[in-house]
SEMARTOR-23951 format. One record per residue (C-alpha): x, y, z. Coordinates in steps of 0.2 Angstrom, whole numbers. Each point is the difference from the previous one (the first is absolute). Layout:
<rs>
<r><x>X</x><y>Y</y><z>Z</z></r>
...
</rs>
This chain:
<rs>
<r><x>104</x><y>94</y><z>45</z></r>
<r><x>-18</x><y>5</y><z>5</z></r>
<r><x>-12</x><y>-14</y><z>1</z></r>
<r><x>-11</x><y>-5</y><z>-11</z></r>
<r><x>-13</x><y>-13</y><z>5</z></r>
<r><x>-17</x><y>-2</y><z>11</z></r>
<r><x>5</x><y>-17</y><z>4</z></r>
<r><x>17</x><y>-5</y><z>4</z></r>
<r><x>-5</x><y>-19</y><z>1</z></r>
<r><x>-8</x><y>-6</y><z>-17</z></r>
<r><x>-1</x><y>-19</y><z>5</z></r>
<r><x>-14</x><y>5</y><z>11</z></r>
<r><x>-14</x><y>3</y><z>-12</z></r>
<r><x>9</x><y>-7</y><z>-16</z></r>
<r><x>10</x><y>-16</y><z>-6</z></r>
<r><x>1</x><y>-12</y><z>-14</z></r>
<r><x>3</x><y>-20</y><z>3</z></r>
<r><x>7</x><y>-13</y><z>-11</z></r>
<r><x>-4</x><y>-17</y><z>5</z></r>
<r><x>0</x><y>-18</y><z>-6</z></r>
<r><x>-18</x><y>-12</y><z>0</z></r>
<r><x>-1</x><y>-17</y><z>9</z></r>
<r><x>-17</x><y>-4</y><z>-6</z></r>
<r><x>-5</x><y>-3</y><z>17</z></r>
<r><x>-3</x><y>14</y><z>16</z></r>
<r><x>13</x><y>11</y><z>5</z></r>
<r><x>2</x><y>17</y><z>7</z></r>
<r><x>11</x><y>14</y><z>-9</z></r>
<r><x>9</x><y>12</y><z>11</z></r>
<r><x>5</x><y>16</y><z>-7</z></r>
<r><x>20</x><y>5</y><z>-3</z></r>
<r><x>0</x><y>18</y><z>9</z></r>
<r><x>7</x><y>2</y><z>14</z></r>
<r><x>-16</x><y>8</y><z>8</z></r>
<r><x>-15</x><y>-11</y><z>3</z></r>
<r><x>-14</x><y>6</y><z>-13</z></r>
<r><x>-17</x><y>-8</y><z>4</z></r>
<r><x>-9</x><y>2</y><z>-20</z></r>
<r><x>-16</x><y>8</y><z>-6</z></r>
<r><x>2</x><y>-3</y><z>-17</z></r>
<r><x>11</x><y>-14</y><z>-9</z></r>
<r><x>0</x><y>-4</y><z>-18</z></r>
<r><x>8</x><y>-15</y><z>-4</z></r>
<r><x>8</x><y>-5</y><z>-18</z></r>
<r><x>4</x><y>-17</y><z>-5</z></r>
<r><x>19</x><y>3</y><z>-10</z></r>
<r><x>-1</x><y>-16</y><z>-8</z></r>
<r><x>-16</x><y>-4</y><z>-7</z></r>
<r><x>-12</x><y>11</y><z>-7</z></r>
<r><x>-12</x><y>-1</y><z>15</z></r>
<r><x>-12</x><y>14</y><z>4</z></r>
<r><x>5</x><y>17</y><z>10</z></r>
<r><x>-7</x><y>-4</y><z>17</z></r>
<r><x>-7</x><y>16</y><z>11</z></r>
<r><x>-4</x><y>-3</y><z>17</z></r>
<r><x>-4</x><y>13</y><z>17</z></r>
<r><x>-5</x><y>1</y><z>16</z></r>
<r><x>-15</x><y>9</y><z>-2</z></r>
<r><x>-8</x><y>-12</y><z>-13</z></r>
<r><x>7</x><y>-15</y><z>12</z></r>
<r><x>12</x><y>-15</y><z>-5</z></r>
<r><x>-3</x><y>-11</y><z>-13</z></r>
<r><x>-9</x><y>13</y><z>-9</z></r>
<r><x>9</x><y>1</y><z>-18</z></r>
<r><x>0</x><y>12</y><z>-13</z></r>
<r><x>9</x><y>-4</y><z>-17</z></r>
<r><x>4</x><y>16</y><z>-6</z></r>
<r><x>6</x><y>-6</y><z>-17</z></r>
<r><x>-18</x><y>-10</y><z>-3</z></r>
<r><x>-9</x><y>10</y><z>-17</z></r>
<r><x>-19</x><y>1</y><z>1</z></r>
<r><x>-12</x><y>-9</y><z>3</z></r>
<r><x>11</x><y>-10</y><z>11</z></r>
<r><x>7</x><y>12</y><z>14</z></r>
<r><x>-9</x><y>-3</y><z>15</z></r>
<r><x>7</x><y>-2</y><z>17</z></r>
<r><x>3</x><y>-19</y><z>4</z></r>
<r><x>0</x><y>-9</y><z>18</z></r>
<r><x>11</x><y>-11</y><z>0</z></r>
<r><x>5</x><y>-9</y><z>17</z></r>
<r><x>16</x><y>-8</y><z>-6</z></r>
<r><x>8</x><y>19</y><z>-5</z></r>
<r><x>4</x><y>13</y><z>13</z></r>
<r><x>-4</x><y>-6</y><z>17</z></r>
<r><x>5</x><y>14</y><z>11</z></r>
<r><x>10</x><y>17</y><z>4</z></r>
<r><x>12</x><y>-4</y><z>11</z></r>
<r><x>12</x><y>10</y><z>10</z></r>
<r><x>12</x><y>0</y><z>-12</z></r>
<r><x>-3</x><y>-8</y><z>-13</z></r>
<r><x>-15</x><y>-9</y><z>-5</z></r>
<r><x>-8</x><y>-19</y><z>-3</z></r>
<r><x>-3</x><y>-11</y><z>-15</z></r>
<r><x>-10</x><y>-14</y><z>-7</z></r>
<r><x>6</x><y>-13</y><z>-14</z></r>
<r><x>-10</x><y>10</y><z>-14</z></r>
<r><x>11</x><y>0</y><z>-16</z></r>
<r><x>-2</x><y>20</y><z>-3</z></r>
<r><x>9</x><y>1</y><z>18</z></r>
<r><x>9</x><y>-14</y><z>4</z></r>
<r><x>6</x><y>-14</y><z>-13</z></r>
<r><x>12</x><y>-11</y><z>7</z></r>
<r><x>17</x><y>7</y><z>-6</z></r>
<r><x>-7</x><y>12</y><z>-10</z></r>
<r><x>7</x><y>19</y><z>3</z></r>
<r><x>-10</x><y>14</y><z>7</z></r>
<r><x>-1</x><y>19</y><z>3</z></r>
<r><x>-8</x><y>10</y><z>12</z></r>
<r><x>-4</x><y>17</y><z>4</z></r>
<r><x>-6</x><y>5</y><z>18</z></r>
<r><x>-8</x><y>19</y><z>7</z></r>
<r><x>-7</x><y>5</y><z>14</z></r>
<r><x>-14</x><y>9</y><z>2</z></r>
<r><x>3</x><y>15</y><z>6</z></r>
<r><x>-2</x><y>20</y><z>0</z></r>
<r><x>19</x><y>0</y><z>5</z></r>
<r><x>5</x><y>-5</y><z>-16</z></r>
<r><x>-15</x><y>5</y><z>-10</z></r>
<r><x>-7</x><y>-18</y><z>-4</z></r>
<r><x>-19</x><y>-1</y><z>3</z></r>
<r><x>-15</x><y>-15</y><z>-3</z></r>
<r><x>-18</x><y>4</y><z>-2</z></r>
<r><x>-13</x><y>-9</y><z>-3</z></r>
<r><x>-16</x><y>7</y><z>-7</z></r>
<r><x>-20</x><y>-10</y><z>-5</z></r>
<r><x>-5</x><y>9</y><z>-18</z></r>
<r><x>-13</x><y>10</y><z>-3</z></r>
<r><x>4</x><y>6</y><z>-17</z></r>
<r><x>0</x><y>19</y><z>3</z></r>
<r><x>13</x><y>12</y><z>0</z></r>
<r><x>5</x><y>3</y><z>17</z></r>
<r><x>16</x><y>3</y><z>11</z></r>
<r><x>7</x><y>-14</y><z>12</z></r>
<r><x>10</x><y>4</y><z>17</z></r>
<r><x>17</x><y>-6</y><z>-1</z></r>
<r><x>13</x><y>0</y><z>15</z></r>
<r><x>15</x><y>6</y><z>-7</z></r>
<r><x>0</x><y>18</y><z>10</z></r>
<r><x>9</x><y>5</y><z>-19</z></r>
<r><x>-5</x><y>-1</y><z>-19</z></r>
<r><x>2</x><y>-18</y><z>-8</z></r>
<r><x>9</x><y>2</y><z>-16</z></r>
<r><x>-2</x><y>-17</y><z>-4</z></r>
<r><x>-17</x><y>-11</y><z>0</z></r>
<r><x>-2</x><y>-17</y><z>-4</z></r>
<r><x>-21</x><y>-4</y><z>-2</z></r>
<r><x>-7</x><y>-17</y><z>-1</z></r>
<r><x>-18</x><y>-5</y><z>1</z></r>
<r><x>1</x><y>-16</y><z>8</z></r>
<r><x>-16</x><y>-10</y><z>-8</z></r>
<r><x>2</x><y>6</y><z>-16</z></r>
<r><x>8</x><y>-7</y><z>-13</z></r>
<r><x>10</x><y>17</y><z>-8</z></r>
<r><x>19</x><y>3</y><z>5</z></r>
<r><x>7</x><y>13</y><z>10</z></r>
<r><x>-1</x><y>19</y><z>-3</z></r>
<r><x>16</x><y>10</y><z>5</z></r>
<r><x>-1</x><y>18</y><z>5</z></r>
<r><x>19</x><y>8</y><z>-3</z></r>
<r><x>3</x><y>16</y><z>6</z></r>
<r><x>9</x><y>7</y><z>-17</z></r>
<r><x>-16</x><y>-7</y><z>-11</z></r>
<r><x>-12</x><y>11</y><z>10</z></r>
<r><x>-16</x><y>-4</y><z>7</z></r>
<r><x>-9</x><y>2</y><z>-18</z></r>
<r><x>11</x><y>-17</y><z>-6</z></r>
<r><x>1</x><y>-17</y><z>6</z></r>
<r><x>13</x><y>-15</y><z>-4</z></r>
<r><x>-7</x><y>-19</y><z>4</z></r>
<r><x>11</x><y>-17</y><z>2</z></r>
<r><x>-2</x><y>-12</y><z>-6</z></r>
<r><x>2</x><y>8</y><z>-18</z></r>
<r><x>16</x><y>10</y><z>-8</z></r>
<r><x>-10</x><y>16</y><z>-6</z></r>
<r><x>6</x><y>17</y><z>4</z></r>
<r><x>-13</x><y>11</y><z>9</z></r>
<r><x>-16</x><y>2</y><z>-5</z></r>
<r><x>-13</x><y>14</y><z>3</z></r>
<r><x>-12</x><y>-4</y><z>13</z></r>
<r><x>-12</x><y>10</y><z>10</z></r>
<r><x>-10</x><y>-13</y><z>8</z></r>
<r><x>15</x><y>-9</y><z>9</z></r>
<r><x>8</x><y>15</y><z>10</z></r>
<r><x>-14</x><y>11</y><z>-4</z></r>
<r><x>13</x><y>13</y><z>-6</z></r>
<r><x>1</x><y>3</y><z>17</z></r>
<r><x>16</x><y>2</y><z>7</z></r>
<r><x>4</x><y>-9</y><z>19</z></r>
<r><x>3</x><y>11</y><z>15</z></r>
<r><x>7</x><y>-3</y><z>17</z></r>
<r><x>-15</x><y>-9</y><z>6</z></r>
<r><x>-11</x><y>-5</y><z>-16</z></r>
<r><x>2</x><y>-7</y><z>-15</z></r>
<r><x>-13</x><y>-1</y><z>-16</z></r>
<r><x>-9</x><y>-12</y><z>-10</z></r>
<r><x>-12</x><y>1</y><z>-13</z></r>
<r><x>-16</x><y>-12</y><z>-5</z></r>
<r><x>10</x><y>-13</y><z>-9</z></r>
<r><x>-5</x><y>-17</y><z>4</z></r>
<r><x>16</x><y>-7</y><z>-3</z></r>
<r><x>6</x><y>8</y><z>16</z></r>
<r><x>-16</x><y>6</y><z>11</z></r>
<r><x>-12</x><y>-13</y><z>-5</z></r>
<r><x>-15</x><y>2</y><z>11</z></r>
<r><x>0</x><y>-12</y><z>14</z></r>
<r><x>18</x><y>-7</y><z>-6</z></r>
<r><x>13</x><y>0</y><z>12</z></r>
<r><x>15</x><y>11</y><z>-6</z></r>
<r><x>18</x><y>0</y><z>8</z></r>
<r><x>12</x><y>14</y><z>-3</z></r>
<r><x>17</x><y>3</y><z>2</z></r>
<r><x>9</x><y>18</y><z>2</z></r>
<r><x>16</x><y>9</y><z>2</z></r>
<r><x>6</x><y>15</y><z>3</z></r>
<r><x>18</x><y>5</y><z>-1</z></r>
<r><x>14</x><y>1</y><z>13</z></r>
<r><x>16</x><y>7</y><z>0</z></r>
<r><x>14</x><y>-11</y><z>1</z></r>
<r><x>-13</x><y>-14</y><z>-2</z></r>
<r><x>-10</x><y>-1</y><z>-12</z></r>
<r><x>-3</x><y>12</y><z>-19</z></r>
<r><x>-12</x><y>0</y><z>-13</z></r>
<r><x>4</x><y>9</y><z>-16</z></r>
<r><x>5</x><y>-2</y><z>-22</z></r>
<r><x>16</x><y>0</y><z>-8</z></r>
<r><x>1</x><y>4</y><z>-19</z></r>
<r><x>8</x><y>-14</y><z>-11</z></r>
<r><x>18</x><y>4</y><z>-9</z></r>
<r><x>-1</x><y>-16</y><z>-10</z></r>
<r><x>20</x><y>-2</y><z>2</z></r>
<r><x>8</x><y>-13</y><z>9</z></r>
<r><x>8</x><y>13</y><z>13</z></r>
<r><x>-21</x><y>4</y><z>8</z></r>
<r><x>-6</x><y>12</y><z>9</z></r>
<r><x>4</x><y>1</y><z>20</z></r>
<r><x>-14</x><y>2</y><z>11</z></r>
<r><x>4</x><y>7</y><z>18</z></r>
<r><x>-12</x><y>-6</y><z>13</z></r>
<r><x>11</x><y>5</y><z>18</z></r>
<r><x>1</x><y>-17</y><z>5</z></r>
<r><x>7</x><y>-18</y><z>-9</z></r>
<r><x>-13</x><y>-10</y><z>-6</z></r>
<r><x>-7</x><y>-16</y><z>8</z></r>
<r><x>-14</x><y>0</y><z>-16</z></r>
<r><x>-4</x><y>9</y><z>-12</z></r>
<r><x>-15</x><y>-3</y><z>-13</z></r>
<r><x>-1</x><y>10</y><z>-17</z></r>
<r><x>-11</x><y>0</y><z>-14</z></r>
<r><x>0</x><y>11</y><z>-20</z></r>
<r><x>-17</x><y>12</y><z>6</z></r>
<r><x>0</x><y>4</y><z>-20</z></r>
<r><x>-14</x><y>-4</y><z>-12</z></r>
<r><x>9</x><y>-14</y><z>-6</z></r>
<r><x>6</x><y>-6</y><z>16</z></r>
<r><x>10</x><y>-18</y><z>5</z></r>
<r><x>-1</x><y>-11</y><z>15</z></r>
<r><x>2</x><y>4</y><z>19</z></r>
<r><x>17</x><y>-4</y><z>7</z></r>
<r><x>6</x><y>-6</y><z>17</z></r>
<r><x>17</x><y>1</y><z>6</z></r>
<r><x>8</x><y>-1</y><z>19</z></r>
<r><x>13</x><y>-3</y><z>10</z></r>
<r><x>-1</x><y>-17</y><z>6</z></r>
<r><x>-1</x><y>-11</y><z>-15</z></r>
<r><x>14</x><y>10</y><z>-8</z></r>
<r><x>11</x><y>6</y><z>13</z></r>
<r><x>15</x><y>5</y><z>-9</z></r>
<r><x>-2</x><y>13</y><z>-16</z></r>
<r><x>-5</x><y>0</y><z>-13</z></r>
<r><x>-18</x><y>-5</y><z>5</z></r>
<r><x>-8</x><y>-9</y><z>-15</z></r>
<r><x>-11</x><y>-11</y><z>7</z></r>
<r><x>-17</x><y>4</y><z>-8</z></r>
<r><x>-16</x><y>-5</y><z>6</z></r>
<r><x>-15</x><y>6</y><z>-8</z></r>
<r><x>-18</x><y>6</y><z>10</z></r>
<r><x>-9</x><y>-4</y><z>-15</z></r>
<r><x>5</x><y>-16</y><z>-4</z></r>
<r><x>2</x><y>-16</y><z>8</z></r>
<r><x>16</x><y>-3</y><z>-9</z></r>
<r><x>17</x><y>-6</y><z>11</z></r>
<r><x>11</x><y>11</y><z>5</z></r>
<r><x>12</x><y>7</y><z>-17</z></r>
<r><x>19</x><y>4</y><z>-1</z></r>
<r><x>-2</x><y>13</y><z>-17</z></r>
<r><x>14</x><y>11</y><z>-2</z></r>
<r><x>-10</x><y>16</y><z>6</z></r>
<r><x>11</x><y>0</y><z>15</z></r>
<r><x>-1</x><y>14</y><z>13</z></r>
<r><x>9</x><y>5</y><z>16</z></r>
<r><x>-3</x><y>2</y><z>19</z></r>
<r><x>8</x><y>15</y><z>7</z></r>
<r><x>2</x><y>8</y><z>16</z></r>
<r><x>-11</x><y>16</y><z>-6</z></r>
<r><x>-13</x><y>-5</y><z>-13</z></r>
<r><x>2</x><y>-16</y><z>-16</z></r>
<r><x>8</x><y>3</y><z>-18</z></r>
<r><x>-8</x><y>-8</y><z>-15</z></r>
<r><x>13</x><y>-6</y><z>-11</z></r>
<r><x>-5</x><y>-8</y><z>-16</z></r>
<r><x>-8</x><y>5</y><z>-14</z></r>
<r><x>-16</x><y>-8</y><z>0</z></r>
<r><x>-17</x><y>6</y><z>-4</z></r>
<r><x>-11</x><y>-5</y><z>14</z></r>
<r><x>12</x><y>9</y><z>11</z></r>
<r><x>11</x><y>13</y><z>-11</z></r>
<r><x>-9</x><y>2</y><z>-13</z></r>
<r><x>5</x><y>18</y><z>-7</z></r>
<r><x>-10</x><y>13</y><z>5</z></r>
<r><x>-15</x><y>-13</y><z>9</z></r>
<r><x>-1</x><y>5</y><z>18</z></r>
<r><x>-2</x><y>-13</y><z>11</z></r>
<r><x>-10</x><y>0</y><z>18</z></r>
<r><x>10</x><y>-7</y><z>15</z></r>
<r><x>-2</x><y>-7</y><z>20</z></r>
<r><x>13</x><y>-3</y><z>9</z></r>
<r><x>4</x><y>-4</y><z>18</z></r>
<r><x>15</x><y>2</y><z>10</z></r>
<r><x>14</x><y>-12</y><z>9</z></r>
<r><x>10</x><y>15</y><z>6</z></r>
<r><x>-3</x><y>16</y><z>2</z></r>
<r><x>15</x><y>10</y><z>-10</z></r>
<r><x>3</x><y>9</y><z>15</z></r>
<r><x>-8</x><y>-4</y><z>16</z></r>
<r><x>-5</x><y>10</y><z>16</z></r>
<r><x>16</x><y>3</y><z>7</z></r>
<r><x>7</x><y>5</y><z>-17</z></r>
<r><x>8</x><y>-17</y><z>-3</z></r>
<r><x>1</x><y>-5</y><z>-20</z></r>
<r><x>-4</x><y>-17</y><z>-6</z></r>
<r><x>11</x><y>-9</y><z>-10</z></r>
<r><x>-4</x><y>-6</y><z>-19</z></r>
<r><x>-1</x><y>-20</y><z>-5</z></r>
</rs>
């Protein structure tokens, strides 16, 4: 069997954690059995309906972005009591109740920043003028994530399948919307992307803090599925099993943003529902899903991810390759 991967070992730049508050200090060590020193962690209170927590290396610790926060009110927060450090493997904590509740249930997911596995982090000062921004990724990002740290607006996500002519923004459940002063209907190269004059994410003198991905095989995918609305959904193949996967309706009507991994449930089906969004705890709906050793299938019935004939945006990254360097094949769940 030929191989089919860029990166045999996905626990490198990649893993998801599960782990239980003390209300206190503590440090979380990551699962993998590769050590994975973080550049971006996003953390998710399961139990209460805490705020989504953003933090990276290039911003520093304790620098906090709530991605599900709605105007006027998103703005990056320091907060000495959240995220305290990247560690080797793993990172550090505060007793702050959005990270660490004493018994309380969280979830973590943890990249490294790196051209390897197509994850980049730029920062920018606005000027509020279209223009093109380096990037690092030596390959076109296909996913963007834009958030202009000192303003109060939320974040602006460039998928690859929406073009560079439409934007999608959490928090909020909208499908995507037309927008040529965000991307500048401009679409990314291998060393640039685009913005336009739009203060909400190039505010002059504003600091602005981006996040991009390009696609790798065996790793990491970017792409749509289209909706059957029957209990028996649609298989998506991605060449690898998923460690995570986030998916949103890219319609005009749209619906909320889902995230789902490997950690939290670790056994099919994965119905586990957290939602960017919101601030809401962690779901168990019946719009169940499964894991499998070569891409997810959907399999419910439910509009905000079946709906008949909607096509939906997806972002998944891997736990496995399908089939690694030497032509070995994972296993499913």
């Amino acid at each position: 069997m030929a191989a089919y991967t860029t990166i045999d070992d996905p626990e490198a730049y990649f893993q998801a954690k599960v782990y239980t508050g003390n209300g206190s200090t503590q440090s979380i060590t990551l699962d993998g059995d590769t050590n994975l020193q973080s550049d971006l962690v996003w953390i998710k209170n399961r139990d209460a309906a805490d705020s989504h927590c953003i933090f990276d290396s290039v911003r520093g610790v304790t620098k906090e972005i709530n991605i599900d926060i709605a105007w006027p009110n998103n703005i990056e927060a320091t907060d000495d009591d959240t995220l305290t450090s990247f560690d080797s493997d793993g990172f550090a904590l505060g007793d702050d109740d959005n990270v660490n509740t004493n018994t309380e249930n969280y979830a973590a997911w943890c990249w490294k920043e790196s051209a390897t596995s197509g994850m980049d982090i730029v920062e920018f000062t606005g000027n509020q003028t279209a223009r093109t921004i380096s990037h690092s990724l030596s390959a076109v990002p296909e996913v963007m994530l834009i958030k202009n740290r000192e303003y109060g607006d939320g974040a602006h996500v460039y998928h690859v399948s929406n073009l560079a002519t439409h934007t999608m923004e959490i928090p909020g459940t909208g499908g995507k919307n037309a927008a040529s002063t965000i991307w500048n209907d401009t679409t990314p190269t291998s060393s640039v992307f685009s913005v336009g004059n739009n203060g909400n994410i190039n505010k002059t003198d504003d600091s602005i803090i981006v996040y991009l991905f390009a696609p790798k095989q065996g790793f990491s995918k970017f792409g749509t599925y289209t909706g059957n609305g029957n209990a028996d959904g649609p298989f998506i193949y991605t060449g690898f099993r998923p460690a995570m996967v986030i998916l949103k309706e890219s319609g005009a009507s749209g619906d909320n943003w889902q995230i789902m991994d490997n950690k939290r449930k670790p056994a099919n089906p994965v119905d586990g529902l957290l939602k960017p969004n919101a601030s809401t705890a962690e779901q168990d709906p019946s719009d169940a899903k499964d894991f499998l050793s070569n891409g997810f299938k959907i399999k419910n019935s439910a509009a905000e991810n079946n709906g008949s004939g909607n096509t939906f945006i997806y972002m998944a990254w891997a736990e496995a390759p399908f089939v690694n360097s030497n032509g070995v094949p994972c296993n499913a769940r």
